[in-house]
BALOBA-1460 file (C-alpha; in Angstrom, 3 decimals):
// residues 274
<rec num="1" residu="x" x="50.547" y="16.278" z="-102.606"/>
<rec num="2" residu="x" x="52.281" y="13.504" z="-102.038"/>
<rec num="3" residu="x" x="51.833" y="13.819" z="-97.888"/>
<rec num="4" residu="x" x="48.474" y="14.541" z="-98.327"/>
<rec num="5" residu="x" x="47.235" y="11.144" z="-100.326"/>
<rec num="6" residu="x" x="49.432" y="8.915" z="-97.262"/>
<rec num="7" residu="x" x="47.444" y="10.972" z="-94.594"/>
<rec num="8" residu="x" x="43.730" y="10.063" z="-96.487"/>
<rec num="9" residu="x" x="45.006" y="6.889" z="-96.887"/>
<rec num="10" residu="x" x="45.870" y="6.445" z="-93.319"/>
<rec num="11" residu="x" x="42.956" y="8.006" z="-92.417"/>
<rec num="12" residu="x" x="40.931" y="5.454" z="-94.351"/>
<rec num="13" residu="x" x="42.663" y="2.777" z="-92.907"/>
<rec num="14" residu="x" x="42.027" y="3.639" z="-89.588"/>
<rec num="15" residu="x" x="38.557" y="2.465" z="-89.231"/>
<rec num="16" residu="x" x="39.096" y="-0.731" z="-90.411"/>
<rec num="17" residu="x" x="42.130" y="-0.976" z="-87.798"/>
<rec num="18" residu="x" x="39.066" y="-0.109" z="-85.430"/>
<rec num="19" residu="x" x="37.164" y="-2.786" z="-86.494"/>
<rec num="20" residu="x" x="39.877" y="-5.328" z="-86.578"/>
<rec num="21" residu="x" x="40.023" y="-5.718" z="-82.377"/>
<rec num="22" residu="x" x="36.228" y="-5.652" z="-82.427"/>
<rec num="23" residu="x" x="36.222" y="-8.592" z="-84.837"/>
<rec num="24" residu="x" x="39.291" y="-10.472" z="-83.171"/>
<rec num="25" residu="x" x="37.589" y="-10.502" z="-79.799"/>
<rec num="26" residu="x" x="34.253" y="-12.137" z="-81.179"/>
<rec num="27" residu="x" x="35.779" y="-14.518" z="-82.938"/>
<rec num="28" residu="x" x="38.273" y="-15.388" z="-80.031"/>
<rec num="29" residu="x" x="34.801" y="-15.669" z="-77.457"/>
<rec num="30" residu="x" x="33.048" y="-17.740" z="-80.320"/>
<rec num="31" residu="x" x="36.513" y="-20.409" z="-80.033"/>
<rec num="32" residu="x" x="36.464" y="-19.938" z="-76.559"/>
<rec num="33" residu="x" x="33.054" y="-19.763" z="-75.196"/>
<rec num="34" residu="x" x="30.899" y="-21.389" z="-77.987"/>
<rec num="35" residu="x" x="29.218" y="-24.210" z="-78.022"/>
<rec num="36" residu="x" x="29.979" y="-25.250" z="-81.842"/>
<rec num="37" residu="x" x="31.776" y="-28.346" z="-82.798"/>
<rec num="38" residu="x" x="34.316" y="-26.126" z="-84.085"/>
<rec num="39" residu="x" x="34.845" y="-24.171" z="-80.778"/>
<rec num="40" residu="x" x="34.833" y="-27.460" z="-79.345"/>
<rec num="41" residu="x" x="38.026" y="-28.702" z="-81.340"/>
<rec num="42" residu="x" x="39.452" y="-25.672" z="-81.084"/>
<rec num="43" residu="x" x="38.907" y="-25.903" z="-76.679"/>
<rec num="44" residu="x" x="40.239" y="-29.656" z="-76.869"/>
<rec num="45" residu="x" x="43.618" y="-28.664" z="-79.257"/>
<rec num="46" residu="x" x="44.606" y="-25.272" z="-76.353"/>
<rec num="47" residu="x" x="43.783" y="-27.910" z="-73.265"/>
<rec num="48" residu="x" x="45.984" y="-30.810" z="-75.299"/>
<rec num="49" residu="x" x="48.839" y="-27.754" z="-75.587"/>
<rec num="50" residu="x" x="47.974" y="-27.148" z="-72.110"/>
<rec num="51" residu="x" x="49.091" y="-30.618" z="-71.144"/>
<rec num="52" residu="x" x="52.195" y="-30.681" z="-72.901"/>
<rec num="53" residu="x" x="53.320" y="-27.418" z="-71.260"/>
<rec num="54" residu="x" x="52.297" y="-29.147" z="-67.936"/>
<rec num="55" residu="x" x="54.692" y="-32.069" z="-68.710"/>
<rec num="56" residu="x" x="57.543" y="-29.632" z="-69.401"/>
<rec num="57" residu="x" x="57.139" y="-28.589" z="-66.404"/>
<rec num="58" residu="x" x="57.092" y="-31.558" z="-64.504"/>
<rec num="59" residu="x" x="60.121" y="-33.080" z="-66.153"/>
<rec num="60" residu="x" x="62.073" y="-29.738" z="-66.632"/>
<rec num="61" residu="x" x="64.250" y="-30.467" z="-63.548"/>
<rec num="62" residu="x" x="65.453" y="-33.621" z="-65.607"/>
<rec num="63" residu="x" x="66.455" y="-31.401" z="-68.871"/>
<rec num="64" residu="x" x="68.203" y="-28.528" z="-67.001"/>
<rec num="65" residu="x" x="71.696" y="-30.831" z="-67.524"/>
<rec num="66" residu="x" x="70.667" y="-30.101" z="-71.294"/>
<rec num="67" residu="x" x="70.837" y="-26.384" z="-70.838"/>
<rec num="68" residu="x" x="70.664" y="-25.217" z="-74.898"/>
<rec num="69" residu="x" x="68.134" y="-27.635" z="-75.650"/>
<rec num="70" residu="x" x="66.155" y="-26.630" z="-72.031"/>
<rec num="71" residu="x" x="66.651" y="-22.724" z="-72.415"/>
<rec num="72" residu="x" x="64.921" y="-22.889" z="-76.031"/>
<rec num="73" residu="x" x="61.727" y="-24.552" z="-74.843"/>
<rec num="74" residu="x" x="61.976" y="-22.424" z="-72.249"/>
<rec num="75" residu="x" x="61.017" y="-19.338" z="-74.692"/>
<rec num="76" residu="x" x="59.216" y="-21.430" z="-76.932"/>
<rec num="77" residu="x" x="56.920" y="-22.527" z="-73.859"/>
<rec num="78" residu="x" x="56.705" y="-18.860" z="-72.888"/>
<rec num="79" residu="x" x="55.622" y="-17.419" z="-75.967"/>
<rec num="80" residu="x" x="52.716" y="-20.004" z="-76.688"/>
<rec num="81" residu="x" x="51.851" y="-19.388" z="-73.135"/>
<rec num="82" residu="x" x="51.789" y="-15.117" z="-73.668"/>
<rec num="83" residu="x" x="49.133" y="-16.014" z="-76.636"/>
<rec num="84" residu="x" x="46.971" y="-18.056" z="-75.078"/>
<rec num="85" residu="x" x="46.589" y="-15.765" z="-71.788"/>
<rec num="86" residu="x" x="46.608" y="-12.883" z="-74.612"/>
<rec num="87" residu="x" x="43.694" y="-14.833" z="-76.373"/>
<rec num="88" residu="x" x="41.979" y="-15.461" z="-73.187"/>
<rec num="89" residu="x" x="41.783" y="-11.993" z="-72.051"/>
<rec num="90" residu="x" x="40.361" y="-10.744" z="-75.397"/>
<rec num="91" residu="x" x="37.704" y="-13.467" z="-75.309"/>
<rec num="92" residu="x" x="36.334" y="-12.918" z="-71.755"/>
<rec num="93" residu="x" x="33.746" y="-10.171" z="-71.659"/>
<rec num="94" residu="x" x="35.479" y="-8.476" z="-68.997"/>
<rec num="95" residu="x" x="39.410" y="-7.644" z="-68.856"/>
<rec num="96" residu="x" x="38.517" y="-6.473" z="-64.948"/>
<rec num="97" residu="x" x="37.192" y="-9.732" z="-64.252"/>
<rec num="98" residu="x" x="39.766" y="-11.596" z="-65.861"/>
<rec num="99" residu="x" x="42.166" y="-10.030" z="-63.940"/>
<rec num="100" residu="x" x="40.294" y="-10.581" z="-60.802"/>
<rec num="101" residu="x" x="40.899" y="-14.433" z="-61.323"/>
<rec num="102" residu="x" x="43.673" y="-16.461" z="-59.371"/>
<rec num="103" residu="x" x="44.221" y="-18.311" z="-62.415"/>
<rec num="104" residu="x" x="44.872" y="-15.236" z="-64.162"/>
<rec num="105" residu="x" x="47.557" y="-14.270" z="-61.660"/>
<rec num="106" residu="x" x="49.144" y="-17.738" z="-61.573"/>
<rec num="107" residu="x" x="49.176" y="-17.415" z="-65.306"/>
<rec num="108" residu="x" x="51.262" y="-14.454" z="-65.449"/>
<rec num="109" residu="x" x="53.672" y="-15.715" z="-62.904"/>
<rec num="110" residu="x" x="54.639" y="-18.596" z="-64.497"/>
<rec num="111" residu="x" x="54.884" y="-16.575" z="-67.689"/>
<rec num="112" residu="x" x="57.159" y="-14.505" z="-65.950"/>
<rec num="113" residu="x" x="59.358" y="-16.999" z="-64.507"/>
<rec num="114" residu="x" x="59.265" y="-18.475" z="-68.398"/>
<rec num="115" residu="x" x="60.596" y="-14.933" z="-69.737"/>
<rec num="116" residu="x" x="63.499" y="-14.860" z="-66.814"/>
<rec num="117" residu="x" x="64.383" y="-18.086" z="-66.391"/>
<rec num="118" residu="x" x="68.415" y="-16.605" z="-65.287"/>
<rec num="119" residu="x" x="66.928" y="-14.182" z="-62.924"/>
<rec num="120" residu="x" x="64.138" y="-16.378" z="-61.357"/>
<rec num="121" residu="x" x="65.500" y="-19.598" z="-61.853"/>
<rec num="122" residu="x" x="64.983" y="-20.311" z="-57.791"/>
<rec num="123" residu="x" x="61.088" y="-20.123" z="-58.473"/>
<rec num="124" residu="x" x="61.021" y="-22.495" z="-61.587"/>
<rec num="125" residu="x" x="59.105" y="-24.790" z="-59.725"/>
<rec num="126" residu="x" x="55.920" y="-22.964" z="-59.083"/>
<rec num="127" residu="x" x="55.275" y="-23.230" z="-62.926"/>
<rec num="128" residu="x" x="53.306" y="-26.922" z="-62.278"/>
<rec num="129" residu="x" x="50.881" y="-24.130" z="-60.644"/>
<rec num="130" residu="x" x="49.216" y="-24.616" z="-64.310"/>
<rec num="131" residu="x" x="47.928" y="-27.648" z="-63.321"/>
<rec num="132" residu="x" x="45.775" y="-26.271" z="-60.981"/>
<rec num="133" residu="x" x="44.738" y="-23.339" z="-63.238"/>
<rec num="134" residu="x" x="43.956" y="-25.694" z="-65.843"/>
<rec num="135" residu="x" x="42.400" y="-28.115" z="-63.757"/>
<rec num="136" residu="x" x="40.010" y="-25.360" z="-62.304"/>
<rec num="137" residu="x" x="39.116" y="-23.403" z="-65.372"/>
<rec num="138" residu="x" x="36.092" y="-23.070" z="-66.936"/>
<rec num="139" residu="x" x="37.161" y="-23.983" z="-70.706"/>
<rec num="140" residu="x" x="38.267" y="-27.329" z="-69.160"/>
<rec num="141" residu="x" x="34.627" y="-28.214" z="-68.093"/>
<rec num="142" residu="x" x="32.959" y="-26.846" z="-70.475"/>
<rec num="143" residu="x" x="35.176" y="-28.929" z="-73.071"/>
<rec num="144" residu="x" x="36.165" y="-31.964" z="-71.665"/>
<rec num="145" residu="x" x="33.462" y="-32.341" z="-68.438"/>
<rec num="146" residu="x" x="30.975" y="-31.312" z="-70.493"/>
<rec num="147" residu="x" x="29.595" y="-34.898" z="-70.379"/>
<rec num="148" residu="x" x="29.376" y="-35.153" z="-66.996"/>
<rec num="149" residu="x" x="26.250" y="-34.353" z="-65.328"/>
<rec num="150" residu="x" x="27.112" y="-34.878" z="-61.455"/>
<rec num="151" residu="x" x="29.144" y="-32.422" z="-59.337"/>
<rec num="152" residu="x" x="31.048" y="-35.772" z="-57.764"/>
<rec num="153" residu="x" x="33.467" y="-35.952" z="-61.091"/>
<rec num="154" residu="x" x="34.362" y="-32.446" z="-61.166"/>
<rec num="155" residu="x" x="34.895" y="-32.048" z="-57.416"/>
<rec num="156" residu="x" x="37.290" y="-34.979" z="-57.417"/>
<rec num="157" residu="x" x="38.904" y="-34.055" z="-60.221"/>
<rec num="158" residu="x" x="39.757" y="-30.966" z="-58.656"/>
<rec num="159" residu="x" x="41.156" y="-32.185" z="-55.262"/>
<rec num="160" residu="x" x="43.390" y="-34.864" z="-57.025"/>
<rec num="161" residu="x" x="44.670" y="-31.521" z="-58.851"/>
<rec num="162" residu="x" x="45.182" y="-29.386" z="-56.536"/>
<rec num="163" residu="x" x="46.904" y="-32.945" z="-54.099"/>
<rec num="164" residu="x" x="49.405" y="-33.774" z="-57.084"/>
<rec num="165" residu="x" x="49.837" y="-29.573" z="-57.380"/>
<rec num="166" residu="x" x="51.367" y="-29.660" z="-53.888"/>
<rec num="167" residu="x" x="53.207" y="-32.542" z="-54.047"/>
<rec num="168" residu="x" x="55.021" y="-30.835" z="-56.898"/>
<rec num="169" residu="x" x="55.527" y="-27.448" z="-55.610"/>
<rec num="170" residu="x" x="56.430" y="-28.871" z="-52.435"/>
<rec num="171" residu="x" x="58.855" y="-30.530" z="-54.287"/>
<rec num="172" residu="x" x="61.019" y="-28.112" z="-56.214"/>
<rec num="173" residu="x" x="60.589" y="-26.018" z="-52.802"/>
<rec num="174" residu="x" x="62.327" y="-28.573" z="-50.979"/>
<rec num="175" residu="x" x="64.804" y="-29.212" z="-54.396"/>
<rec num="176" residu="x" x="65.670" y="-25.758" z="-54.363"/>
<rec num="177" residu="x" x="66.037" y="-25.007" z="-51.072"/>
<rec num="178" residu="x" x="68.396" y="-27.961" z="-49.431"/>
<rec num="179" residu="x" x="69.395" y="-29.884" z="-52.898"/>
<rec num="180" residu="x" x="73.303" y="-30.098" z="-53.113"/>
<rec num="181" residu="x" x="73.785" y="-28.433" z="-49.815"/>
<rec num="182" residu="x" x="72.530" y="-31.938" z="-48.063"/>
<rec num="183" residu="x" x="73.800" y="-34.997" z="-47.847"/>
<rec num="184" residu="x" x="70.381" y="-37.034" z="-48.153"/>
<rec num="185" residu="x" x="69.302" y="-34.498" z="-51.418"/>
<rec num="186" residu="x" x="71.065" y="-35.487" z="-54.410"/>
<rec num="187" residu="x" x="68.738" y="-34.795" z="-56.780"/>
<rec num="188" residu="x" x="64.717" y="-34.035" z="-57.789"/>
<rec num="189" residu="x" x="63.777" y="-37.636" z="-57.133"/>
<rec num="190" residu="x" x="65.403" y="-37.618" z="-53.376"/>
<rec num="191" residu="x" x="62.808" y="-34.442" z="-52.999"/>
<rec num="192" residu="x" x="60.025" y="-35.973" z="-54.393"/>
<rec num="193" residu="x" x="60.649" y="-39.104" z="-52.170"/>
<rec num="194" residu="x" x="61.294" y="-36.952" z="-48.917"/>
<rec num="195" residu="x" x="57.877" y="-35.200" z="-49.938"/>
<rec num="196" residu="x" x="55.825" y="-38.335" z="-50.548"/>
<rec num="197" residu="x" x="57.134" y="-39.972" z="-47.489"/>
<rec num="198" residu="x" x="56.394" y="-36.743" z="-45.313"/>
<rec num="199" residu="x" x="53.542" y="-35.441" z="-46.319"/>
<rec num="200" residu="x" x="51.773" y="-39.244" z="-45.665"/>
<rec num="201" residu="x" x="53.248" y="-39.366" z="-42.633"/>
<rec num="202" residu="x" x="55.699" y="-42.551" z="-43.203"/>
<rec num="203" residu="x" x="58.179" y="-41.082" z="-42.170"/>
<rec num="204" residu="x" x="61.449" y="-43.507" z="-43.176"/>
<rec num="205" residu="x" x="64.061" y="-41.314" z="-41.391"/>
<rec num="206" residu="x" x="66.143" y="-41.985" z="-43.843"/>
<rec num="207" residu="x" x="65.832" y="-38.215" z="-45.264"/>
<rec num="208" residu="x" x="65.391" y="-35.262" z="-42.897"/>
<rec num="209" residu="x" x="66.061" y="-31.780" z="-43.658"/>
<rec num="210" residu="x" x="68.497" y="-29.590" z="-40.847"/>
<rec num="211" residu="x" x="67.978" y="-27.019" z="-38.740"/>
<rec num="212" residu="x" x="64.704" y="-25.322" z="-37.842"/>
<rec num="213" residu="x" x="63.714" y="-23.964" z="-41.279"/>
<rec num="214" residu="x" x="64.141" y="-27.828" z="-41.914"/>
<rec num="215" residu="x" x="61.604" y="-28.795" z="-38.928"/>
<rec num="216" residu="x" x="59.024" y="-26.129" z="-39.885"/>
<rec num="217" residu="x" x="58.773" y="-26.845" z="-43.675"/>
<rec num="218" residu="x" x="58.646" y="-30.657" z="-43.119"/>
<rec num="219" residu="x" x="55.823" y="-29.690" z="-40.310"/>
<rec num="220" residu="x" x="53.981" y="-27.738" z="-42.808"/>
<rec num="221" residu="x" x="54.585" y="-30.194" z="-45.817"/>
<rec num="222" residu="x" x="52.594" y="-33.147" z="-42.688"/>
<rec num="223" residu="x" x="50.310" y="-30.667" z="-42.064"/>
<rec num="224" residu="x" x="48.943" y="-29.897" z="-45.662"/>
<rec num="225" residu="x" x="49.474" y="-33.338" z="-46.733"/>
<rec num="226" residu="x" x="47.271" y="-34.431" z="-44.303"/>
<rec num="227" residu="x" x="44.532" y="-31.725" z="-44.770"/>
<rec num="228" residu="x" x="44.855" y="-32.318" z="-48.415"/>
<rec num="229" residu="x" x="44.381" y="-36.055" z="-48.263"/>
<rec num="230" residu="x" x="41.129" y="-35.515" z="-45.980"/>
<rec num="231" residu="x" x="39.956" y="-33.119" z="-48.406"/>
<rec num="232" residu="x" x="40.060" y="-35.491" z="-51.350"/>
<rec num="233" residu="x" x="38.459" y="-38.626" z="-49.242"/>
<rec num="234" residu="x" x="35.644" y="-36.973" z="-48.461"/>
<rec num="235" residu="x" x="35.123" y="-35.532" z="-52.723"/>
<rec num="236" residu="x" x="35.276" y="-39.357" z="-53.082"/>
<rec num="237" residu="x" x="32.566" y="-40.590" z="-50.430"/>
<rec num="238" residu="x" x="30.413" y="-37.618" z="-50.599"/>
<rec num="239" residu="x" x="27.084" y="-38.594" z="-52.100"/>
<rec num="240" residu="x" x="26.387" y="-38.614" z="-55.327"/>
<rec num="241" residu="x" x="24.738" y="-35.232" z="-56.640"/>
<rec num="242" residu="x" x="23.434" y="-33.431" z="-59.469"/>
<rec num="243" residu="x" x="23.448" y="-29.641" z="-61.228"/>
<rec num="244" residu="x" x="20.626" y="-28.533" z="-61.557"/>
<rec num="245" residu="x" x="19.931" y="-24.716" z="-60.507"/>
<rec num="246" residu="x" x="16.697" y="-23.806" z="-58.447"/>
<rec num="247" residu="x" x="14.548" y="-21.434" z="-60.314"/>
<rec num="248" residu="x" x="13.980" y="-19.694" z="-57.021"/>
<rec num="249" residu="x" x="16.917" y="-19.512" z="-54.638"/>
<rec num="250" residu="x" x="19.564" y="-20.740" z="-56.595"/>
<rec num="251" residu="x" x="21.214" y="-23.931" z="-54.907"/>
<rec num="252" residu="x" x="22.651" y="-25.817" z="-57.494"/>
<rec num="253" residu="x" x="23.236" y="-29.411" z="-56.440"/>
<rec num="254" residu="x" x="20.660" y="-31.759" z="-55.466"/>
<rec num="255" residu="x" x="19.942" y="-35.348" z="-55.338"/>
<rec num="256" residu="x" x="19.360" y="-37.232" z="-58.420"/>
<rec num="257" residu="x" x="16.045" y="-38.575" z="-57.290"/>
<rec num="258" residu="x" x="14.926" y="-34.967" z="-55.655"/>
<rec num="259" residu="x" x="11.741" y="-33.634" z="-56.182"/>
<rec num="260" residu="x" x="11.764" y="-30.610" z="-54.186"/>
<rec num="261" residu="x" x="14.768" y="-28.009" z="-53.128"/>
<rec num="262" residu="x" x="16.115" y="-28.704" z="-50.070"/>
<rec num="263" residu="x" x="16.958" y="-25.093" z="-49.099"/>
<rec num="264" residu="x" x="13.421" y="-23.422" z="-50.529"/>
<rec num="265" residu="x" x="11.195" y="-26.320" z="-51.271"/>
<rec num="266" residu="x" x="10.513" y="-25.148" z="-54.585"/>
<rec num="267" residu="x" x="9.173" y="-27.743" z="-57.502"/>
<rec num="268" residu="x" x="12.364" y="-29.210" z="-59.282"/>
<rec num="269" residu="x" x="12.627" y="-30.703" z="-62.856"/>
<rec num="270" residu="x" x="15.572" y="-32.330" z="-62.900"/>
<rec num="271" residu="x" x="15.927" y="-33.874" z="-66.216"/>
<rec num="272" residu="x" x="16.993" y="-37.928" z="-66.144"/>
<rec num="273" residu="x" x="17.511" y="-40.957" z="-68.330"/>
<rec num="274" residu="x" x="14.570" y="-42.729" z="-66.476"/>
């Protein structure tokens, strides 16, 4: 008898179980995806979280010496991490699409190397990877460049990202790779100089990494430096343009002043202050 009242009581319980995913994942694309002031907040408090886990990773070569201390923000880092890529995932309409992303991907690896930091401890330093995630995501501009109308802002933005993202991966590359075991390394700030001064093509001399592997990373580290650099002059002196989607072929920035598409010629209404 007894048996029998737990199984109709599990049974009843089971379709509010159902319901309870159902309910979580509309709420979670309201928070994450809505336009309300209170989705808004919400956006601003995971992107201010965001930025504190992107410090940590910046300065976590610094706080390795204070291994207790570094190992428990380690897994405290990792778990708010697994909720909000958990939280993400059950927002998006999608889960195939979401793991489609690159951000997605980088996501996971950097929770990865968060969950085995023993076992991995070599590839720490692709964790600043966030910042570009972050930096190109869509909850970032539809939170905090919401206010921006032109495509100039974003696009900059997003080259200065993904610039400062190489300098630091390039960095704990080079830092894991050569320091100790070379004279001129002795610590994360001799990397981060040799990096700075190599990948603007100073050149000091006064840091050089040996042998061949040596030659070919600090050829590589020029090279994308270089490219990188490029990229972000021209985000800056590009002219200045506007989003605003064409009802007919779909190009979506034009000049501010435009009157007609440039790729269909189609009437344009682009809303001003004017």
């Amino acid at each position: 008898m007894a048996e029998e009242v737990l199984v109709e009581q599990g049974v009843a319980g089971d379709p509010g179980r159902r319901r309870a995913l159902p309910r979580l994942r509309v709420r979670l694309r309201e928070l994450y995806h809505g336009a309300s002031p209170e989705a808004v907040r919400f956006r601003l408090w995971v992107i201010a979280i965001d930025v504190l886990l992107i410090g940590f990773f910046i300065a976590a070569p610094f706080l390795r010496d204070y291994y207790p201390v570094y190992l428990t923000l380690d897994y405290v880092v990792a778990l708010v991490l697994t909720l909000d890529v958990g939280a993400r995932a059950l927002a998006d309409t999608s889960l195939r699409v979401f793991l489609r992303r690159l951000s997605t991907w980088l996501d996971l690896f950097v929770l990865v190397t968060l969950l085995f930091p023993l076992l991995l401890f070599n590839f720490a330093f692709l964790r600043v990877l966030r910042l570009w995630s972050v930096l190109h995501s869509e909850i970032f501009w539809d939170t905090v460049g919401r206010r921006y109308d032109d495509s100039r802002v974003e696009d900059v933005s997003k080259s200065l990202a993904t610039l400062v993202t190489f300098i630091f991966v390039a960095t704990g590359f080079v830092y894991a790779s050569f320091a100790r075991s070379h004279p001129g390394l002795n610590g994360y700030v001799d990397a981060l100089y040799f990096t700075v001064t190599t990948l603007t093509t100073t050149g000091f001399g006064d840091i050089t990494l040996p042998g061949a592997w040596g030659r070919l990373l600090t050829i590589v580290i020029m090279i994308s430096g270089i490219t990188l650099f490029v990229r972000f002059a021209q985000t800056l002196i590009r002219p200045y343009k506007v989003r605003f989607t064409c009802q007919d072929c779909g190009l979506m920035r034009h000049d501010p002043d435009a009157v007609h598409c440039k790729a269909c010629g189609a009437l344009l209404n682009i809303p001003n202050d004017e």
